[in-house]
C-alpha positions in Angstrom: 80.6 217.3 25.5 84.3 217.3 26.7 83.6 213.8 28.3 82.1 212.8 25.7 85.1 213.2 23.5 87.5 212.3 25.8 85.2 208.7 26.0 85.3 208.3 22.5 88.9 209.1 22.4 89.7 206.4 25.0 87.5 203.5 23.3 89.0 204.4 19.6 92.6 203.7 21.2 91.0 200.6 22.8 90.1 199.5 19.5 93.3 200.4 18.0 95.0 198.2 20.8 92.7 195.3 20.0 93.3 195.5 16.5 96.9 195.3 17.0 96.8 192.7 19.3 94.7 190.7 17.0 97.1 191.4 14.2 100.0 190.0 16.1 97.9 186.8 17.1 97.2 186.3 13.5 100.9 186.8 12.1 102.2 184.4 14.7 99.8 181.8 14.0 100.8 182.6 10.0 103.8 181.8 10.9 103.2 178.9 13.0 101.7 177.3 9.4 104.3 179.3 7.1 107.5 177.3 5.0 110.0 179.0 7.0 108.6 177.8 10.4 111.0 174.9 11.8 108.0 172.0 11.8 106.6 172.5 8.8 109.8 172.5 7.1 110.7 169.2 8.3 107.0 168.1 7.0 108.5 169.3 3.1 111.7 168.1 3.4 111.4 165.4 5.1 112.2 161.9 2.8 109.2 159.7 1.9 109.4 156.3 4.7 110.5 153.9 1.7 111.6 151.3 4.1 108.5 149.7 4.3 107.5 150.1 0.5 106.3 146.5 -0.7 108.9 144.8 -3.5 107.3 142.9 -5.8 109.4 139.9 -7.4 108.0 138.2 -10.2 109.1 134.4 -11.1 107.9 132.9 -14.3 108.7 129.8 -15.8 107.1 127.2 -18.7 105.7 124.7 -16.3 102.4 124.0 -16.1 100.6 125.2 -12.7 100.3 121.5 -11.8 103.5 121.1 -12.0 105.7 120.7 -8.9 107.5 123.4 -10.2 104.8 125.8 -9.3 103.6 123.6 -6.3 106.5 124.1 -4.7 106.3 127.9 -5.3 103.3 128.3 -4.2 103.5 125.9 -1.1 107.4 127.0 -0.1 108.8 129.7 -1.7 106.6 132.5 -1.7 105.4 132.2 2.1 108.4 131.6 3.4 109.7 135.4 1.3 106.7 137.0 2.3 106.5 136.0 6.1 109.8 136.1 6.5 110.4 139.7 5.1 107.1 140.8 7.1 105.7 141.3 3.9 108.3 143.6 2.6 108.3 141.3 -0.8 105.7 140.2 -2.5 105.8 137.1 -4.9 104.2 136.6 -8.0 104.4 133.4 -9.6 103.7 133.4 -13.2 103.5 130.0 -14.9 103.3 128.2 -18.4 105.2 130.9 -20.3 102.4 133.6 -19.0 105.3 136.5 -19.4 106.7 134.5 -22.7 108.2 131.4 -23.9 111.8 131.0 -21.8 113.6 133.1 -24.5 111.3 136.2 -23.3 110.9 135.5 -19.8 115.0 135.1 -19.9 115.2 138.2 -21.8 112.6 140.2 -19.4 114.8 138.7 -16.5 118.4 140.6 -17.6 116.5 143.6 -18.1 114.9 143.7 -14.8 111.0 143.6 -16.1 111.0 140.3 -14.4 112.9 139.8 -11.1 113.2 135.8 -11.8 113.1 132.9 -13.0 113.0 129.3 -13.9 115.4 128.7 -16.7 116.2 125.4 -18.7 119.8 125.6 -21.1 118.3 128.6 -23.6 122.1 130.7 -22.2 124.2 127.4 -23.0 125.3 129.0 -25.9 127.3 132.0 -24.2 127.8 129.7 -20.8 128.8 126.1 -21.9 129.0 125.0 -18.8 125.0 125.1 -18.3 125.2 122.2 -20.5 125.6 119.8 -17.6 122.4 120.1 -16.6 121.0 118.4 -19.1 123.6 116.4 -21.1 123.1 113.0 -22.1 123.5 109.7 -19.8 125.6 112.3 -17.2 124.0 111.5 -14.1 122.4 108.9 -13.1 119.5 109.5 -10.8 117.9 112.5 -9.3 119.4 112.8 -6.3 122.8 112.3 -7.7 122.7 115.1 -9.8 120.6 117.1 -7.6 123.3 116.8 -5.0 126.3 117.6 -7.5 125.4 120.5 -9.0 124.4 122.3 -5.8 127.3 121.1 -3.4 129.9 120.4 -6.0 130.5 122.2 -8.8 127.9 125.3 -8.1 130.8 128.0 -8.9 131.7 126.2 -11.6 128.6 126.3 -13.4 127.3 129.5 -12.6 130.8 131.3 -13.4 130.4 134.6 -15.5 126.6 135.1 -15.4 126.5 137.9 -13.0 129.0 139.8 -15.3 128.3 139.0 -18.3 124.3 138.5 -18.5 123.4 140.4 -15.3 121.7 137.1 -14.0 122.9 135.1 -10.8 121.8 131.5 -10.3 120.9 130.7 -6.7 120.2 126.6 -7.0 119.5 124.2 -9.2 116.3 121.9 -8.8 115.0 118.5 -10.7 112.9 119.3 -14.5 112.8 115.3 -14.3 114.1 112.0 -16.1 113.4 112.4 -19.6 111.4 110.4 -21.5 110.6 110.1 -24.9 106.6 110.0 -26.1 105.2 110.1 -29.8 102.3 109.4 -31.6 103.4 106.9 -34.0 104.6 103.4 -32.4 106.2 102.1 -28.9 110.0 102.3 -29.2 111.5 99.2 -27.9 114.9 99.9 -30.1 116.9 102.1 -31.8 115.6 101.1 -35.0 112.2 101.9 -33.8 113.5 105.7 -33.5 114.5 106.0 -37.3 112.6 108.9 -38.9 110.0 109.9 -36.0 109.8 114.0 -36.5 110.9 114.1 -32.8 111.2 117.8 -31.0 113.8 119.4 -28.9 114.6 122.3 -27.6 116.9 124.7 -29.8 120.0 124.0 -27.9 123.3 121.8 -29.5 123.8 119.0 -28.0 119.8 118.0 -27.5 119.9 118.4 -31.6 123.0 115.9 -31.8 121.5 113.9 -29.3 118.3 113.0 -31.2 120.3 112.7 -34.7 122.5 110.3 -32.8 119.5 108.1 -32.2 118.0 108.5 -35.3 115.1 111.0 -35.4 113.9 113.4 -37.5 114.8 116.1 -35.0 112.4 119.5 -35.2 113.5 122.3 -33.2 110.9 124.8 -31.3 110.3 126.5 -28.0 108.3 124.8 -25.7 105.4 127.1 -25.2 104.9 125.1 -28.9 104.5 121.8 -28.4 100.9 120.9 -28.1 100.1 122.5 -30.7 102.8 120.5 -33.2 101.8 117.3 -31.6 98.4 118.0 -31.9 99.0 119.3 -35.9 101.2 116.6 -36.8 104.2 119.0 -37.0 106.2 116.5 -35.2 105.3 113.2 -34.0 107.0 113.6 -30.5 109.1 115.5 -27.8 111.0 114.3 -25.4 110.4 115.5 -21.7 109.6 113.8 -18.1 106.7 111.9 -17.7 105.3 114.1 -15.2 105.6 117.1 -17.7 104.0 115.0 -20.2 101.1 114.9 -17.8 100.7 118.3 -16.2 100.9 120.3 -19.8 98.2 117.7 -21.3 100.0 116.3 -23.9 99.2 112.9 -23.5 96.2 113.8 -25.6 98.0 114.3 -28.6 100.2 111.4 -27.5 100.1 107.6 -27.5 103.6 106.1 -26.3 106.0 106.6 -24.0 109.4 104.9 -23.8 111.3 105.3 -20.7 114.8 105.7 -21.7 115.9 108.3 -19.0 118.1 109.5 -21.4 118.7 112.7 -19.4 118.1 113.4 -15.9 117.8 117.2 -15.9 117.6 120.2 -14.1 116.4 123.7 -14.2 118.4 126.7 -12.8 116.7 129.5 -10.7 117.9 132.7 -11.8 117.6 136.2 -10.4 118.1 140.0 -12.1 122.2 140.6 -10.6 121.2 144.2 -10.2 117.7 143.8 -8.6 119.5 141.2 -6.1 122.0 143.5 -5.4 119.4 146.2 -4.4 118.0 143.9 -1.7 119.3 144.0 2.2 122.0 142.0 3.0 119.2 140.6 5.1 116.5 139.8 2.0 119.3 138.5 -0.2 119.7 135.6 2.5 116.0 134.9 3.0 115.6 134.3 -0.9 118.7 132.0 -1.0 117.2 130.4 2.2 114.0 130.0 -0.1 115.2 128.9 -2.9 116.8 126.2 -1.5 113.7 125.0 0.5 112.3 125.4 -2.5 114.6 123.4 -4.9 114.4 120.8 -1.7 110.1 120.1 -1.7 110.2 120.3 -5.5 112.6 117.5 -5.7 110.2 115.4 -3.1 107.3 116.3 -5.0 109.0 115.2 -8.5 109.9 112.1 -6.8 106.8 110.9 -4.8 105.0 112.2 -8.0 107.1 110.5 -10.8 105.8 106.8 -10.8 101.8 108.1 -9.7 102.2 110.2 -12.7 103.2 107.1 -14.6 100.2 105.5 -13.5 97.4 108.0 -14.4 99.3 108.4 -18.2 98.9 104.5 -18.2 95.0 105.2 -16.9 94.7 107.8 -19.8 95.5 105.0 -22.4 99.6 105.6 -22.7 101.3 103.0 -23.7 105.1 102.3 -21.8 107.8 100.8 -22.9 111.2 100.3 -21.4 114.1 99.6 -23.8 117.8 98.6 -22.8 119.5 102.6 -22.0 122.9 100.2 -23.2 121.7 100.8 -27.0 121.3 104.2 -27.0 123.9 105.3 -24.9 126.6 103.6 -26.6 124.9 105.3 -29.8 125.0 109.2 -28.1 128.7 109.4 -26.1 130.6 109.7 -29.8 128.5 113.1 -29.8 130.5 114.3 -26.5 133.6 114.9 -28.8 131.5 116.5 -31.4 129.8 118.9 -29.2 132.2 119.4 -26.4 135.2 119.9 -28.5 134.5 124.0 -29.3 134.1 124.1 -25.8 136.4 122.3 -23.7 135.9 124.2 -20.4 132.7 122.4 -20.4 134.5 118.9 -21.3 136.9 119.3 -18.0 133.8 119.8 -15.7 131.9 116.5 -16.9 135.1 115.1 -16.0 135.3 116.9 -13.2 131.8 115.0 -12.4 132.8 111.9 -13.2 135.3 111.8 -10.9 133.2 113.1 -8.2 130.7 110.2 -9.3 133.4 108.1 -8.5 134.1 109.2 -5.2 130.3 108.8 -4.2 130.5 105.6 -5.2 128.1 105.9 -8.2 
């Protein structure tokens, strides 16, 4: 009986012993999988990886898709971002006023909704100087103007916009040589303008411009202007051939007279503070963009231009080409009129014209 007990005895502090044993085993593992253990504190605390977080830019613009606006884009632009970033931004190209007429799309642009954009003279208001771009008889060809605004006066006419609209322009590329189209009659004269409803977009000197030759001039946005030619709101617009084409409106159209009353151009803009939030390293691979951009989408516009010509004529347009002496004898008064609230803007058009001079132009 004494061994007996004395058995028991032994095997109940065994048990005990195991029990302990087991106990410590099972706190250190607790611990092991506890907050206060060194590893898995590093797994809480540590930062999320954001380094490799995809950044979506949006661009929109009122082009057509056809357009080689959004060719380019699609064909230069956004590879070249995406592979060149390893994929780190993403770009979305959103064309024919898809995120709103240019007013919006500006608007979504300075408050960072929209990352950038294609923008025509809607901010010449509040930046005169964006009036070069598309200012009457100026330049005189594409490439001129192409090569002047983006080499010569660049500072000049991008000055302020960072500060005081949040928005930096990083080149300027070719809308077209304007046109102007209507449904009425061909336009071989000046007299032939007088009284045609003629649109243009809400900006000064475009409105001066088409008094000065003797229209009936109707302003609206663009994302508008099928719809008015097709209504009878206005007989006619004036735009590039090639814009003609690509946004269908040849057919609500039946003549085009090739005045090249404007050669114009189109500013690609960027949100200042979404820029600034990119890596020294990003910031240059979308300037490096936008200028092979800006480049393949003045080659398209001018391997394009007369082809497009072609297929209006095919689609029963009828061309005319009236002496440009005419009309712009009839629109330089209105630099004085529309220049003189803003003569910043006067000095750089001189500024160009002396640089035209130098080219040899």
């Amino acid at each position: 009986m004494k061994n007996f007990k004395k058995i028991l005895s032994v095997f109940i502090v065994l048990c005990l012993t195991a029990l302990l044993f087991a106990g410590c085993a099972g706190s250190k593992n607790d611990n092991t999988a506890s907050p206060g253990n060194n590893q898995s504190t590093q797994k809480v605390d540590e930062k999320p990886d954001t380094s490799k977080k995809k950044i979506v830019l949006k661009i929109a613009n009122y082009f057509a898709e056809s357009h080689p606006q959004n060719i380019a884009l699609k064909e230069v632009f956004k590879p070249m971002v995406e592979k060149e970033t390893n994929g780190a931004i993403e770009v979305q190209i959103y064309p024919n006023n898809q995120l709103g007429a240019e007013k919006e799309f500006i608007d979504g642009t300075k408050a960072g909704s929209i990352e950038m954009n294609i923008m025509g003279l809607m901010l010449s208001s509040q930046f005169p100087n964006l009036k070069v771009m598309e200012f009457p008889y100026l330049f005189d060809n594409p490439d001129q103007g192409y090569e002047i605004l983006n080499d010569h006066i660049f500072d000049d006419v991008t000055k302020g916009l960072p500060e005081k609209a949040g928005l930096r322009i990083l080149g300027f590329n070719i809308n077209g040589v304007r046109a102007i189209s209507n449904s009425k009659r061909p336009i071989n004269s000046l007299e032939d303008c007088q009284g045609l409803k003629l649109r243009v977009p809400q900006v000064k000197h475009f409105v001066e411009m088409g008094k000065a030759l003797g229209f009936s001039v109707v302003t609206m946005p663009y994302s508008e202007i099928f719809t008015a030619l097709q209504q009878g709101v206005v007989d006619g617009q004036e735009n590039p051939p090639t814009t003609v084409l690509a946004s269908g409106w040849y057919e609500a159209q039946k003549y085009i007279a090739l005045t090249d009353h404007i050669v114009a151009y189109n500013a690609v803009t960027i949100n200042e503070k979404f820029y600034q939030s990119l890596s020294k390293e990003q910031q240059e691979i979308i300037k490096k963009a936008v200028k092979a951009f800006c480049d393949e989408e003045l080659k398209l516009y001018k391997e394009g231009a007369q082809k497009d010509i072609e297929t209006l004529k095919e689609k029963g347009i009828v061309f005319t080409t009236p002496d440009r002496e005419p009309f712009k004898q009839a629109v330089l008064p209105m630099y004085d009129t529309v220049l003189k609230e803003t003569p910043e803007a006067m000095e750089l058009i001189k500024k160009i014209w002396d640089i035209q001079k130098k080219m040899g132009n």
